[in-house]
C-alpha positions in Angstrom: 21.4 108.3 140.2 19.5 106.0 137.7 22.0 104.4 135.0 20.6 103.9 131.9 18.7 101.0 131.0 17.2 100.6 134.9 13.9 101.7 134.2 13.1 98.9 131.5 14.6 96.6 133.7 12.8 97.3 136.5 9.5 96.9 134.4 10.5 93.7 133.4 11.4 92.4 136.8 8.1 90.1 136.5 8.6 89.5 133.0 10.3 86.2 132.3 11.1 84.8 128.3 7.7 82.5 128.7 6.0 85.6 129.0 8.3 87.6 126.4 7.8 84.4 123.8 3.6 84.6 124.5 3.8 88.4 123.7 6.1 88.0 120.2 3.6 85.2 119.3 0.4 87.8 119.4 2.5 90.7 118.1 4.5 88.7 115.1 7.0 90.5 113.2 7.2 92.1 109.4 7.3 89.3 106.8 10.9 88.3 105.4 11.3 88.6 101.8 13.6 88.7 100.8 31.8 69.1 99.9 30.2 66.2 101.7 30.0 64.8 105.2 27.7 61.8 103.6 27.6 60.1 107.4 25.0 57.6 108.1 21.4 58.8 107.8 21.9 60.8 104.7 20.7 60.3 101.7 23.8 59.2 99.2 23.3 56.3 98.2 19.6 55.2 97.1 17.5 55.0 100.6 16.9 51.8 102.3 14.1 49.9 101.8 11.7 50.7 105.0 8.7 48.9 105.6 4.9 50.4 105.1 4.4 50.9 108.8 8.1 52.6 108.7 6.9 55.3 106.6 4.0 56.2 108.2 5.4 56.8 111.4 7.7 59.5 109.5 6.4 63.1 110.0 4.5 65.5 107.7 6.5 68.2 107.2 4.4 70.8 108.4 3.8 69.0 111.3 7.5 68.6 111.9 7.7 72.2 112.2 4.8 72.6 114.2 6.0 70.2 116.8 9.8 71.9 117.2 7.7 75.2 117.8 5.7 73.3 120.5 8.5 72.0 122.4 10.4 75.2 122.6 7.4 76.3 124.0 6.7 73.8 127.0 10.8 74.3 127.3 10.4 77.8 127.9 7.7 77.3 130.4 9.8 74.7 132.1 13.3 76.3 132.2 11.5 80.1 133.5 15.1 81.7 132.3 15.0 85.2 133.1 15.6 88.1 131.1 19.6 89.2 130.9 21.2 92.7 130.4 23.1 92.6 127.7 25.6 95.6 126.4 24.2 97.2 123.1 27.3 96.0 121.5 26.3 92.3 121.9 22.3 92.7 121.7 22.0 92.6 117.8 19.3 90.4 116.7 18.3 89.6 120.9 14.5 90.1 121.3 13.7 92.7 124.2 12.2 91.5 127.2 11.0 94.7 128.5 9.7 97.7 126.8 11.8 100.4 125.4 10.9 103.6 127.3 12.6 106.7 126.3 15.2 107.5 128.9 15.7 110.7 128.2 13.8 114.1 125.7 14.8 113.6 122.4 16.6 115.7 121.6 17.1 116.8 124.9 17.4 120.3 124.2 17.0 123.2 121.1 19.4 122.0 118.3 19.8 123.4 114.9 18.9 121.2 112.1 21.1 122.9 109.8 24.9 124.5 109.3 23.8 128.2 109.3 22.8 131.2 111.5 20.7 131.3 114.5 18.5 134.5 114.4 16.7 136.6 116.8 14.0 138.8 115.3 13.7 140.6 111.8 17.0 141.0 109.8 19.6 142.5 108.7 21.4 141.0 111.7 24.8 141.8 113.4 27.0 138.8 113.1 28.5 137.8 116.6 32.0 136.6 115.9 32.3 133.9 117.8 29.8 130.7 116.3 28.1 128.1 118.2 29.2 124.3 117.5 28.3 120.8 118.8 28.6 119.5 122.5 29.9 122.8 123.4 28.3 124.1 126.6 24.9 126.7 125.8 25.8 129.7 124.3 24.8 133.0 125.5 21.2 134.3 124.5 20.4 136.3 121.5 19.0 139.7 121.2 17.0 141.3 118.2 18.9 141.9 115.5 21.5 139.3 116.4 22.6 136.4 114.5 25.3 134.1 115.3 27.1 131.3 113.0 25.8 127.7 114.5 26.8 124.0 113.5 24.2 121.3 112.8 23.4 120.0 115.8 24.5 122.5 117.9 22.3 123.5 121.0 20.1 126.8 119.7 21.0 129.9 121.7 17.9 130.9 123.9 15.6 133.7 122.0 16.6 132.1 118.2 13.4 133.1 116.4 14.9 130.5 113.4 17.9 129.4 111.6 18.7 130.2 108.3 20.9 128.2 106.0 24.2 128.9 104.8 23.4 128.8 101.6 19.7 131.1 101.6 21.9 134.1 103.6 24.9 136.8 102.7 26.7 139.2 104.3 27.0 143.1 103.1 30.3 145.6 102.9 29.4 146.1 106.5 29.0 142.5 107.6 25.4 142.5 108.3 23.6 139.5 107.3 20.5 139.7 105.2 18.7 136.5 103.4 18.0 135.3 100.7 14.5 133.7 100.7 11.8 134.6 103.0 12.6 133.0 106.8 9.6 131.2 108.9 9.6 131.3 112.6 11.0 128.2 114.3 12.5 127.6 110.9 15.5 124.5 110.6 15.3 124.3 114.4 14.5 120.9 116.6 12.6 121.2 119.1 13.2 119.5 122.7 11.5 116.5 122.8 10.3 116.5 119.1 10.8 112.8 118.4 9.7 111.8 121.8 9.4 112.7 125.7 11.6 111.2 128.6 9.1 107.7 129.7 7.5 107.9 126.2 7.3 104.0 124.9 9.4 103.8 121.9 9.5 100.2 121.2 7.2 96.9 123.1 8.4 93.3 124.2 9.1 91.5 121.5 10.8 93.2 119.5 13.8 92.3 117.4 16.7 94.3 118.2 18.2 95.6 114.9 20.7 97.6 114.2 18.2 100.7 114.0 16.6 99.2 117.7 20.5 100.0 118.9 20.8 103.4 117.6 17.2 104.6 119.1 18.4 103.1 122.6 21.6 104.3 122.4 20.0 107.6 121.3 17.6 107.0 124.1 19.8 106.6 126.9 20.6 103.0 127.6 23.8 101.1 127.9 22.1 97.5 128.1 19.0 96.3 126.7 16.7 93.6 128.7 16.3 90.6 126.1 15.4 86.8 125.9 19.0 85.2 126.6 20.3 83.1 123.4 19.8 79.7 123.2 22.7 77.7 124.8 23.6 74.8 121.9 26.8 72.4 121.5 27.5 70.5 118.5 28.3 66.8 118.1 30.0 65.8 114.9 29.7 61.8 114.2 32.0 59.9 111.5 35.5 58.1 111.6 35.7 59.0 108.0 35.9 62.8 109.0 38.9 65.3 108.2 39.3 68.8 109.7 42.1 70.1 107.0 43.5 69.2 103.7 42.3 67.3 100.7 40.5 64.2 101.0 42.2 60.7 100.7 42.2 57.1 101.7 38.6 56.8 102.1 38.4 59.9 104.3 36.5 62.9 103.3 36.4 66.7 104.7 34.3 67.2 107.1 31.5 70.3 106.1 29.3 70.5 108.5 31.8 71.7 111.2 32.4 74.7 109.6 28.9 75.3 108.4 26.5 74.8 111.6 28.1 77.0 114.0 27.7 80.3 111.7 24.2 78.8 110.5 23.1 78.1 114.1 24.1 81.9 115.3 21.9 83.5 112.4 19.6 81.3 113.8 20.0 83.2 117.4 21.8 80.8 119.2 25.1 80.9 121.3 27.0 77.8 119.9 28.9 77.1 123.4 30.7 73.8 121.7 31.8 72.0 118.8 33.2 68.7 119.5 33.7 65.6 116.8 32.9 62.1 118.5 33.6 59.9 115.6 31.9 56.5 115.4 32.5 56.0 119.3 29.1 55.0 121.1 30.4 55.3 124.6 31.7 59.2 123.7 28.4 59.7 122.2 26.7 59.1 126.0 29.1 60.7 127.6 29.1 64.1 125.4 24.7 64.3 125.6 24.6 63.4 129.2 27.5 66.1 129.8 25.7 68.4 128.2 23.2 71.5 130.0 22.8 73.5 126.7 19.5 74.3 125.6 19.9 72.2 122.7 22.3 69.3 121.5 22.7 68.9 117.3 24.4 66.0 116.3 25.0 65.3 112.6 24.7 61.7 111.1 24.1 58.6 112.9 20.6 59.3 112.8 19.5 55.6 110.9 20.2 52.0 112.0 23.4 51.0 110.4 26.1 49.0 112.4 27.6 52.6 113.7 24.7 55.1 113.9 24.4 55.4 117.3 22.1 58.4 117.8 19.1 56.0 118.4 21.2 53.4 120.7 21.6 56.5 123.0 18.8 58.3 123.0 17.0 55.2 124.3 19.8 54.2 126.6 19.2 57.4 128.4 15.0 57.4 128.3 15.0 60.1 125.8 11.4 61.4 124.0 11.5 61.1 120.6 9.0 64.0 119.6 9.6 63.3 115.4 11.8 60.3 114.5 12.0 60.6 110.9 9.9 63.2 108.8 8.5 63.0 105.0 10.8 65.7 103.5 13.8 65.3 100.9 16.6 65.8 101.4 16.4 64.9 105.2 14.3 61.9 105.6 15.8 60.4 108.6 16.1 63.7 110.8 14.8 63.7 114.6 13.7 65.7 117.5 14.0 64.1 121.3 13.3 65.9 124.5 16.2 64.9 126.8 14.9 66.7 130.2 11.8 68.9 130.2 13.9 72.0 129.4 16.5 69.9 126.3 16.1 68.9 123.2 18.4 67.1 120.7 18.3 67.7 116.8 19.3 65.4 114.9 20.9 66.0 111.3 21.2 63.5 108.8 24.8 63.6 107.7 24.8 64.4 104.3 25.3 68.5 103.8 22.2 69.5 101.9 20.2 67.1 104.5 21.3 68.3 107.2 20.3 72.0 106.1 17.0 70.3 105.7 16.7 69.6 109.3 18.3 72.7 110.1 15.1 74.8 108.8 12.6 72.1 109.7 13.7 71.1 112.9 16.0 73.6 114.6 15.2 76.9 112.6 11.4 76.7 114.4 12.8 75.4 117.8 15.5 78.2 118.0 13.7 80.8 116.7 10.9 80.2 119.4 13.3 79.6 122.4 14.7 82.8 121.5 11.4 84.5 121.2 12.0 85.9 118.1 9.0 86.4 115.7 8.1 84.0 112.8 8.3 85.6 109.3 5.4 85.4 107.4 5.1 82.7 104.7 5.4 84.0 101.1 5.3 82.3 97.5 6.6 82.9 94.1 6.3 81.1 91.1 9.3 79.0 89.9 10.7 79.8 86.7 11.1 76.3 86.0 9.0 72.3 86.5 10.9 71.2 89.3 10.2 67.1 89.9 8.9 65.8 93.0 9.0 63.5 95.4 5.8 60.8 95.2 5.0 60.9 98.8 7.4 63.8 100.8 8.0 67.5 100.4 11.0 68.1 98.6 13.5 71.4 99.9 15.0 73.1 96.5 17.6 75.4 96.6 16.7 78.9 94.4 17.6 82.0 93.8 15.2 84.9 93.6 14.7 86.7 89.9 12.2 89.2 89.1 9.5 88.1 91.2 10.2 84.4 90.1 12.3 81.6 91.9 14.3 79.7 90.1 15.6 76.3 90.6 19.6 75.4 91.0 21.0 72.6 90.1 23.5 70.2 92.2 20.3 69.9 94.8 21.4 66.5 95.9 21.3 65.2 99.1 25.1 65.5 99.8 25.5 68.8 97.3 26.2 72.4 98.8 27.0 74.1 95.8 23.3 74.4 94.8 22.8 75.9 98.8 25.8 78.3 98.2 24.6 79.9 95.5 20.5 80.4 96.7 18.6 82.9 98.0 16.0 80.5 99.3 14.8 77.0 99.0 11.3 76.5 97.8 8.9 73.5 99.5 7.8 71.8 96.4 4.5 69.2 97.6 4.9 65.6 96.7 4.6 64.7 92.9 6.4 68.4 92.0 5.6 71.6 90.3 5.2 72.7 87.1 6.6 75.9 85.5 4.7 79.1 86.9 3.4 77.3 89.9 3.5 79.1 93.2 5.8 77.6 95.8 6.3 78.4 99.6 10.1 79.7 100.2 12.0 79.8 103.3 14.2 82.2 103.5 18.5 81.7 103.8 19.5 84.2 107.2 22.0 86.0 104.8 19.6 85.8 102.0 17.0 87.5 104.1 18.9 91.1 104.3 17.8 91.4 107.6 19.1 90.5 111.3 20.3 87.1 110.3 23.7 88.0 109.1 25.0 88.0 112.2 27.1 85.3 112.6 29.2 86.4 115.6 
């Protein structure tokens, strides 16, 4: 006997996340709308002073963006990871890998639509006195002139001409049952295979399994679902200066990107396998990347050239590719992209807390979201309530919240401020020099803010 889910799987025996990534890029999905860790290489303190040629080797945004997407891609093709099962329970916000195809008629038989009577023929009908309720086996047939109570749901009794509602039908002194509106034939009754046959596609490759996506293949008959596997990442938090509990003291501050990347990184779609703090220790630092065989490494500061950023020191110590080294956004400036191996990559986040939310969305949002084959949300704009001011040469990222068709700019938006990000619905890309008041500005969505799949966080 075929278990469920063995058909699609069998379809997509050929089908590997390369091929499931190509397909969600020609079929894209439905537009969205929707304390410090101030470590070297964030933005704190005023920024160094970098030399001409310095800042031109920086990034364009956009073409940050563009280049995370592109190595997911030539890491998909590289790695050729194939499709996994994965219970229904755990698939929320997996993309499938094979097509849904209905397992199963649905419904699979006669059911009544309503709480009511079943009827056979032209009333008044004789009431049978035993009624006819869900998942109990099929009832006996009807004759003309029968009725007999039935349950919503419950499997229609073979020659029902319709069902009539409990509340359009009485009964007389002598128990017959007459209505009280005129009754169509087939009336409140669900038909076998009405929403669909057994083999019937329901749903393609691509597609991102929502909560609805898990009721129609549960409905459908699967247990498992083929998807794109998550994204394998471990986290690396750099500082000395770094608590894990209590208030800050002695020079030591709380550490906030510990608790925030894990949950931000599993809206993103990827399995967080590891969290481990490093501190300021270089040797650690090798040893934790070169340890490593997740898809993706984030680190968090270190990502500049002061005395103890060692995020550079290593990369090129182990003949790392740096794909974007620096990119013309604030907050974020000094964030970074390396290959490692032709299927590993290495984000890595300035430390400050709004910066490294910066590279978050520029860097890992785009590389995650492609290695996962989920689909990119189409851009949108609103106009921001208020001027917002601008950076002279880089894209600034400013935390907003969304307000009758307007966005409108937080405050405490600096570099090592989350209590602007706490509070927003978005952030909106605001071009170099600023916007003015009623301008329209791009906004990347927040996964909670979004209201869709991203709030999963487990």
């Amino acid at each position: 006997m075929t278990s469920p889910g063995t058909r699609a799987d069998a379809e997509a025996e050929d089908l590997d996340v390369e091929e499931a990534l190509a397909l969600v890029k020609e079929n894209p999905g439905p537009a969205h709308r929707g304390p410090a860790h101030p470590g070297r290489g964030g933005h704190g303190a005023p920024a160094p002073h970098h030399p001409a040629d310095a800042h031109h080797r920086a990034t364009p945004w956009p073409e940050a963006r563009a280049t995370a997407e592109r190595a997911a891609r030539a890491a998909a093709r590289a790695a050729r990871r194939t499709p996994v099962a994965v219970p229904l329970d755990a698939a929320l916000g997996l993309t499938l890998a094979a097509p849904l195809a209905a397992l199963t008629d649905l419904p699979s038989f006669d059911t009544s639509a309503m709480d009511g009577w079943a009827l056979a023929g032209p009333g008044p009908w004789e009431v049978r006195d035993e009624g006819v309720l869900a998942g109990h086996a099929e009832p006996a047939p009807l004759t003309d002139g029968e009725a007999v109570r039935i349950a919503t749901g419950a499997r229609i009794p073979a020659d029902t001409t319709a069902v009539l509602r409990t509340e359009h039908g009485r009964t007389d002194e002598r128990g017959r049952l007459h209505p009280t509106r005129e009754v169509g034939h087939g009336q409140d009754i669900r038909p076998r295979g009405q929403e669909c046959r057994s083999g019937d596609q329901l749903l393609p490759v691509g597609t991102l399994a929502t909560p609805a996506v898990l009721g129609l293949a549960a409905a459908a008959g699967y247990d498992t679902l083929t998807a794109v596997p998550r994204p394998r990442v471990d986290v690396l938090v750099l500082g000395d200066e770094l608590l894990t509990e209590g208030l800050p003291h002695d020079g030591l501050i709380r550490d906030a990107l510990g608790p925030m990347l894990p949950p931000w990184l599993r809206a993103l779609g990827a399995e967080v396998r590891a969290v481990r703090r490093i501190g300021d220790d270089a040797k650690e630092l090798h040893r934790a990347v070169t340890a490593s065989d997740a898809d993706l490494i984030v680190t968090t500061g270190g990502t500049a050239a002061g005395p103890v950023d060692h995020v550079h020191p290593t990369l090129r110590r182990i003949g790392a590719e740096l794909l974007v080294d620096g990119v013309e956004v604030r907050p974020g400036h000094p964030m970074l992209l390396a290959r490692l191996k032709d299927d590993q990559h290495l984000v890595g986040l300035p430390g400050n807390p709004l910066a490294a939310v910066s590279g978050l969305l520029t860097l890992a949002e785009p590389l995650l979201r492609t290695l996962a084959a989920r689909p990119a949300p189409e851009p949108y704009t609103l106009p921001l309530r208020d001027a917002v001011h601008g950076h002279p040469y880089d894209t600034r990222l400013v935390p907003v919240v969304l307000r009758d068709e307007g966005a409108v700019p937080l405050h405490y938006n600096g570099p090592a401020m989350l209590r602007g990000v706490a509070a927003a619905d978005a952030l909106a890309v605001v071009p170099p020099g600023g916007a003015r008041s009623g301008q329209e500005a791009e906004l990347l969505d927040l996964p909670w803010a979004a209201g869709g799949i991203g709030v999963c966080f487990t």
